[in-house]
C-alpha positions in Angstrom: 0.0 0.0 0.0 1.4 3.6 -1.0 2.3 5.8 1.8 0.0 9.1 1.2 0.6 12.9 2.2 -1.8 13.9 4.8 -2.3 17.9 3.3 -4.1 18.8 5.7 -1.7 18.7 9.1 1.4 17.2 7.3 1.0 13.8 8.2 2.3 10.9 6.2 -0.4 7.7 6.8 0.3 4.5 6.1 -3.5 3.9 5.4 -5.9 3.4 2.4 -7.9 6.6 2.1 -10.6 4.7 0.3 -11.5 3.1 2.9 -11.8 6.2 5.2 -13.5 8.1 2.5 -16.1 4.9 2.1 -16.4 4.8 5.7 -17.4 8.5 6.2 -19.8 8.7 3.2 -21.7 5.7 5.0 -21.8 8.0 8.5 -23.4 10.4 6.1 -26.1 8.4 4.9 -26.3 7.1 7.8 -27.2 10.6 9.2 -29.5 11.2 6.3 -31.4 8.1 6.6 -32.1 8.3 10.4 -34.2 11.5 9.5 -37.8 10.5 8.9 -39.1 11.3 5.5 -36.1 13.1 4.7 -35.7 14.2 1.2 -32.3 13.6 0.9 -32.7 10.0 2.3 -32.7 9.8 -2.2 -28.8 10.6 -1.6 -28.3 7.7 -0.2 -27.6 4.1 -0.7 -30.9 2.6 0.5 -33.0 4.1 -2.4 -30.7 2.5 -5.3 -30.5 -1.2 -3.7 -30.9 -3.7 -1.4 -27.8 -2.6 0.6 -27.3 0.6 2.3 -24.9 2.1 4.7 -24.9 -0.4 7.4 -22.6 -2.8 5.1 -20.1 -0.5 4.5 -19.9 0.6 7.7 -19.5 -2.5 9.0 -16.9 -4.0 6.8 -14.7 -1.0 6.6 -14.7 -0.5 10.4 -22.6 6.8 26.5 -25.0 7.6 23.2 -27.4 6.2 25.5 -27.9 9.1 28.1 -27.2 11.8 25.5 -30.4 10.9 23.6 -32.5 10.6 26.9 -31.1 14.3 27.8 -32.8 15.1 24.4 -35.7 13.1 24.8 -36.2 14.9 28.1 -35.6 18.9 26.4 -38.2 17.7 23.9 -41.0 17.8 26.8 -43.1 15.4 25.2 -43.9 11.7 26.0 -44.3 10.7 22.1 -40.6 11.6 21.5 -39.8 8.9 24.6 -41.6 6.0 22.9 -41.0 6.3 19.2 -37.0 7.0 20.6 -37.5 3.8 22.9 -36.4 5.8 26.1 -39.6 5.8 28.0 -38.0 2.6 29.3 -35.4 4.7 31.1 -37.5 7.0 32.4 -39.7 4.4 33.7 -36.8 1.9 34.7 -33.8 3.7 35.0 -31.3 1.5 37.4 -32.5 -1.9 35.1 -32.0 0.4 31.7 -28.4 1.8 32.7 -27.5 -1.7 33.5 -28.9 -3.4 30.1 -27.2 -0.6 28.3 -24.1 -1.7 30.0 -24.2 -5.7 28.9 -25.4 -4.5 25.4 -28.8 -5.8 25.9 -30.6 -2.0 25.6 -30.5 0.8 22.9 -32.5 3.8 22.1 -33.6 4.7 18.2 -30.8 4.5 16.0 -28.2 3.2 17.9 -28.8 -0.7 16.8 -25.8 -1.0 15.3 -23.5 0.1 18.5 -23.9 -2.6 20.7 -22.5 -5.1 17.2 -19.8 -2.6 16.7 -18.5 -3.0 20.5 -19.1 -6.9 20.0 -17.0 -7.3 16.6 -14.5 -5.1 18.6 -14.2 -7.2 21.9 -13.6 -10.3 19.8 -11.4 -8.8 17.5 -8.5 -9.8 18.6 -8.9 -13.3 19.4 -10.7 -13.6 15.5 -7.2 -12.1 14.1 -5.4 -14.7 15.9 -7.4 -17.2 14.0 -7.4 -15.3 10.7 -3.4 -15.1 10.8 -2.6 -19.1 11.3 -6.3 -20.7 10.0 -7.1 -18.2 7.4 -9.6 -20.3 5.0 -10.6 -22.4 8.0 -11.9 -19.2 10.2 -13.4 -17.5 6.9 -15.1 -21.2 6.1 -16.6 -21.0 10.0 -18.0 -17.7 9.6 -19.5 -18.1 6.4 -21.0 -21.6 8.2 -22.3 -19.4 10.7 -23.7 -17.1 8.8 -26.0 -19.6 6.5 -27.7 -21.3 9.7 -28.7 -17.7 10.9 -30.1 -17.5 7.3 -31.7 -21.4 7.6 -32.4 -21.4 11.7 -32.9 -17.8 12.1 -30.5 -17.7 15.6 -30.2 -14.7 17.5 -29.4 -12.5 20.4 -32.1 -11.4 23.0 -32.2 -7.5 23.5 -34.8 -5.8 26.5 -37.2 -5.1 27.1 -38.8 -7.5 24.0 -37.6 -8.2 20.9 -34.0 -9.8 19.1 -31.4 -7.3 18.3 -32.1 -5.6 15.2 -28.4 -6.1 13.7 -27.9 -9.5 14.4 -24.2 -10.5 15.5 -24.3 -14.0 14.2 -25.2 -12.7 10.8 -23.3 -9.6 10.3 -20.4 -11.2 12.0 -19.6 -12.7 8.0 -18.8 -9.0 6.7 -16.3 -8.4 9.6 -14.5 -11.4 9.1 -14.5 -11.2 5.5 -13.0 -7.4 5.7 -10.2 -8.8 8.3 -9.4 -11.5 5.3 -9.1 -9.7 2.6 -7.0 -7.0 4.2 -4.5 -9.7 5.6 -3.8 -10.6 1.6 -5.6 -13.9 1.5 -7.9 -15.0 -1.0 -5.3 -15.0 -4.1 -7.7 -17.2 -6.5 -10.3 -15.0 -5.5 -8.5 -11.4 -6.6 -7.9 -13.1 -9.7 -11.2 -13.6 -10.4 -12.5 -10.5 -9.6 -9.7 -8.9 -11.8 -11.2 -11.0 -14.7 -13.9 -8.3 -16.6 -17.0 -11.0 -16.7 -16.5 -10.4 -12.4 -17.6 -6.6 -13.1 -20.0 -7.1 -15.7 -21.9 -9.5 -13.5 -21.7 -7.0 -10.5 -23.1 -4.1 -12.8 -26.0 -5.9 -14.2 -27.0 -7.5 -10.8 -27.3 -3.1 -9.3 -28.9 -2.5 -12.1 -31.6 -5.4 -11.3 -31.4 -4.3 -7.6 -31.6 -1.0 -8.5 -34.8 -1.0 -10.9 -36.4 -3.3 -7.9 -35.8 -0.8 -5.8 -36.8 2.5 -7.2 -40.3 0.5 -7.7 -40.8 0.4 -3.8 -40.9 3.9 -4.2 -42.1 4.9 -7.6 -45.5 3.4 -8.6 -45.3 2.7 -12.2 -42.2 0.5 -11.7 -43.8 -1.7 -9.8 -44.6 -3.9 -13.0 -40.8 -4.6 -13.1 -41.3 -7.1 -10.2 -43.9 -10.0 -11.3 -45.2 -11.6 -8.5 -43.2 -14.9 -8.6 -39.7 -12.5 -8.1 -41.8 -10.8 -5.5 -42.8 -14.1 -4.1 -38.5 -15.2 -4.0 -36.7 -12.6 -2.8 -39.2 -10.7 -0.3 -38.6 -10.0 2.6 -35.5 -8.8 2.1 -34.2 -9.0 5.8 -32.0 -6.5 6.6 -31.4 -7.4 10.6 -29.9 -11.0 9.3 -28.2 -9.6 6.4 -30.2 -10.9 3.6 -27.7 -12.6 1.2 -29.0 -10.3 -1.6 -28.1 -7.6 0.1 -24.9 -9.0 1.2 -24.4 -9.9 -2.5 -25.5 -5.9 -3.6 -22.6 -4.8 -0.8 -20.0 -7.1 -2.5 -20.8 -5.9 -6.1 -20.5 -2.3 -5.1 -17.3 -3.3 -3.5 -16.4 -5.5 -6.5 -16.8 -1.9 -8.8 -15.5 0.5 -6.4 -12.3 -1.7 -6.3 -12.0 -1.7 -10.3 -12.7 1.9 -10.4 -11.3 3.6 -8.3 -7.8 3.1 -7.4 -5.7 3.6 -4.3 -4.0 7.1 -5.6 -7.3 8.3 -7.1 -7.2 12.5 -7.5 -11.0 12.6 -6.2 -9.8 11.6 -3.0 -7.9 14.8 -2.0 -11.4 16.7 -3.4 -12.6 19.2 -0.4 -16.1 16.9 0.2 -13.7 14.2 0.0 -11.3 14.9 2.4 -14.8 15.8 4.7 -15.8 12.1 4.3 -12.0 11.2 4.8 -11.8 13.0 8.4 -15.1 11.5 9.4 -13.9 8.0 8.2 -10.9 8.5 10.6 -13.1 9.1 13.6 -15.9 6.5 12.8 -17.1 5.9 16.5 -17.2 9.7 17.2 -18.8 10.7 14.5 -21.8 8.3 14.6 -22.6 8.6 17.8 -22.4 12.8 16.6 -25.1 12.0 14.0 -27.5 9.9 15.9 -28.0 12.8 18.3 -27.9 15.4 15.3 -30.4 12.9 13.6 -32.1 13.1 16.6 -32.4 16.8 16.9 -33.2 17.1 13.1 -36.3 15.1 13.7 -37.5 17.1 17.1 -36.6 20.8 14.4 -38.7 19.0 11.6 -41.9 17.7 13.5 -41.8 21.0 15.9 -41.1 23.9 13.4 -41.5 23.0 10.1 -41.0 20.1 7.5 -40.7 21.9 4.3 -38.3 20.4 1.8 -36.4 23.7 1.9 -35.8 23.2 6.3 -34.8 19.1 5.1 -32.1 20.0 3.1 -30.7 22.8 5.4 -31.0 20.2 8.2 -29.5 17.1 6.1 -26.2 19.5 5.0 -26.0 21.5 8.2 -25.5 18.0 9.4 -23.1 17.0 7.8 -21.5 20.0 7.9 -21.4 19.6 11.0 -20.1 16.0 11.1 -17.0 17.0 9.4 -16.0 19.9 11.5 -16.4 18.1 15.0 -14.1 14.8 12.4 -11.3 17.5 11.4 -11.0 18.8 15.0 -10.9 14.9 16.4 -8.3 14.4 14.1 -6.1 17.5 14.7 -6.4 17.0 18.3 -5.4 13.5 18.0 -2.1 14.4 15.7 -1.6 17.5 18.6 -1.6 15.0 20.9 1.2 12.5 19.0 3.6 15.6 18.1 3.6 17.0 21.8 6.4 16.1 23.7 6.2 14.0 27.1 6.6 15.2 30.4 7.6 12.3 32.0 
């Protein structure tokens, strides 16, 4: 991998900025899409597919009393139930300590509590990818097809399995560890061979013509009823494997297209998306409580197109200036010298 000039604080990083840049453009649609009925949800992945952010984000990579704080400003009781906090209101001491074993989440905050999971058993699942490789990639793909045939899962309280099921979305972890390790030889050759990227760009073009008729009424003769009868419901909380094929094809192209030393990358709004990839944690938990606040500004003021926009940008906006100033303080913190 190229070493790459950091412009921005004079940094050399031993890093892929792809993978940054993909990373933050996911926080932002992420952001976007946690906005009811935003109009600028149609920026984002989950219009054009059957993925959406949540892949990427997964495979390149205290939120709980924040939002309650909110909840609370709000002054009304709707904004505690359709935020699931009511629960902490009403059961506080039991609520701090299910947050605390990962078995409680307010809205829009699913993902979290797989995030800190991949992350706990990271270490011991490198371990395995460095010696047992194919073996470890083989277990987690096993895994991952009796969630699909069983339907296993965690419990989360007060009711209900958790949304982003570890046992399913485990597969795109270890499949990201992998690949980045340099395994998989037979495999990059294939992908290298063109018929790999003409099959990925006719199967989003499918996915995407499927999609746009959940939305657009006309289209929805593109989907006779016996597709309709396969492929729905496409289950997003056990990573349906057409979605995890849609992720893999827009990887497949992204891959081919755009390589490591790509000029776009050191564009201004990619160098925003760059900065948020760097902070990834940070920076989500930052847009759940914007995405948050967006929805409290559009169902108390005004939801006009013209306040969605300002509120989608503003927050992103605002994403990458809290992501720049993590970063510099983080590089600050490297260059000064120690005391002791």
């Amino acid at each position: 991998m190229p070493k790459i000039k950091d412009h921005s604080f004079g940094q050399d990083l031993d890093r892929d900025l792809r993978l940054d840049a993909c990373r933050g453009l996911a926080l932002w649609f992420i952001y976007l899409d946690h906005v009811p009925d935003n109009i600028c949800s149609w920026l984002t992945l989950s219009r054009y597919g059957f993925s959406d952010a949540t892949e990427l984000f997964m495979f390149v990579s205290g939120v709980t009393l924040a939002c309650v704080v909110i909840v609370y400003l709000a002054g009304t009781d709707r904004f505690a139930d359709v935020t699931n906090t009511q629960v902490v209101f009403e059961q506080p001491g039991e609520a701090l300590f299910r947050a605390a074993i990962l078995q409680y989440r307010p809205v829009n905050t699913d993902v979290l509590p797989a995030f800190v999971l991949f992350h706990l058993f990271f270490a011991p699942l490198l371990w395995l990818l460095l010696r047992w490789p194919g073996a470890t990639l083989a277990a987690s793909l096993l895994l991952y097809t009796l969630v699909q045939l069983s339907g296993w899962n965690l419990p989360q309280w007060p009711k209900n399995p958790w949304f982003f099921n570890p046992l399913a979305w485990q597969f795109l972890v270890v499949l990201g560890a992998w690949w980045e390790l340099g395994n998989g030889k037979l495999l990059r050759s294939w992908l290298a061979w063109r018929g790999a990227t003409i099959l990925a760009a006719t199967y989003l073009i499918i996915a995407l013509l499927i999609a746009l008729s959940w939305s657009i009424q006309p289209l929805d003769v593109l989907v006779p009823g016996w597709l309709g009868r396969l492929i729905y419901p496409i289950n997003k909380s056990d990573l349906d494997s057409l979605r995890l094929l849609h992720f893999l094809a827009i990887a497949i192209l992204v891959a081919k297209l755009v390589p490591p030393d790509w000029k776009g990358l050191t564009a201004p709004i990619m160098r925003g998306a760059i900065r948020c990839g760097e902070n990834s944690l940070e920076i989500y938990c930052a847009g759940v409580l914007l995405a948050l606040g967006a929805r409290i500004l559009l169902e108390k003021v005004s939801a006009t197109p013209a306040i969605q926009i300002a509120a989608s940008f503003a927050g992103i906006a605002a994403l990458v200036v809290l992501a720049s100033l993590l970063t510099k303080m983080k590089i600050e913190s490297r260059t000064q010298p120690k005391l002791f």
